[in-house]
C-alpha positions in Angstrom: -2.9 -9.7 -10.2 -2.4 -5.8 -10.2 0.4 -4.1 -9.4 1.1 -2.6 -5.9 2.9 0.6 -5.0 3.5 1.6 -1.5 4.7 4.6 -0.2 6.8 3.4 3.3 9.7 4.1 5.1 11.9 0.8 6.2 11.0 0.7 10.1 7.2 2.0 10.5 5.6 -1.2 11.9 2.3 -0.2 10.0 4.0 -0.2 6.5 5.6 -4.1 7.9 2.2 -5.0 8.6 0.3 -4.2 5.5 3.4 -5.4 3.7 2.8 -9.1 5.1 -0.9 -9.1 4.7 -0.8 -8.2 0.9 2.2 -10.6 1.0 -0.2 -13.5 2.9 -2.6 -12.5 0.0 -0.8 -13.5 -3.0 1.0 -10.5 -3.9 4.9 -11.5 -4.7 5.7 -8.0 -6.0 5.1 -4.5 -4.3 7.0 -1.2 -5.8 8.2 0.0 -3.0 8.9 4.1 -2.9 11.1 5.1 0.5 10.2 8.0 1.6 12.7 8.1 4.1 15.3 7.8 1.6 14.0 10.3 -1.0 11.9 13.6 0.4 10.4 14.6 -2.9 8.5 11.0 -3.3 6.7 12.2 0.4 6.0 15.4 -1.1 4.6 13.7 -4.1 2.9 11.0 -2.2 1.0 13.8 -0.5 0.0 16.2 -3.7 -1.2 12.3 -4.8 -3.2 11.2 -1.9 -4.3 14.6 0.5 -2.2 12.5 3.1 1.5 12.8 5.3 1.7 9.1 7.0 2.7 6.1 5.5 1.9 3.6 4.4 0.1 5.0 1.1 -1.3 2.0 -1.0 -2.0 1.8 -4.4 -4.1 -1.1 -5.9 -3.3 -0.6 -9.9 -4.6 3.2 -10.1 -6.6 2.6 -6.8 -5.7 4.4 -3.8 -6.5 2.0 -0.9 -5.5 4.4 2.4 -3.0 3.6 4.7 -2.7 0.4 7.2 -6.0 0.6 8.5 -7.8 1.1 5.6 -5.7 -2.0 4.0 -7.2 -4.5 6.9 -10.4 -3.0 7.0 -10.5 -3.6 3.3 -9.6 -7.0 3.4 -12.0 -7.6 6.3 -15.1 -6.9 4.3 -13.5 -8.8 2.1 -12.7 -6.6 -0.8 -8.9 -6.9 -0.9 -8.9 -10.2 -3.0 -11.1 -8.8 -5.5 -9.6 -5.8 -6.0 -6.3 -7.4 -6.4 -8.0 -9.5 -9.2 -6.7 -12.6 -7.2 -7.2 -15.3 -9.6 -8.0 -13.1 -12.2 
């Protein structure tokens, strides 16, 4: 399975949600970068993706979006595959 970054701060209720559905996909690990707790990594997170909210996703080098973008993902049902579920 790839590896899984996510930009997120502790109490936005659309980082907890994608959080459970990668978690309710297989994915045991996710790197987890607060930007809440450390200002540069939003700063960075925005030179890296073109965007301010959180969550930012990353699929291996695959940016995925936010939340939204996450579910609708998985909805067509491109989240497994690109997670190499099984793989």
């Amino acid at each position: 399975m790839k590896s899984v970054r996510m930009y997120l701060t502790q109490t936005c209720p659309y980082c907890i949600r994608a959080k459970a559905l990668l978690q309710q996909r297989g994915v045991e690990n996710i790197d987890e970068i607060r930007v809440d707790l450390e200002p540069g990594q939003r700063v960075h997170m925005m030179e890296i993706t073109g965007r301010r909210t959180v969550p930012q996703i990353f699929i291996g080098d695959t940016h995925v979006g936010g939340c939204d973008d996450l579910v609708e993902l998985d909805r067509r049902g491109g989240l497994l595959p690109l997670l190499g579920a099984g793989a």
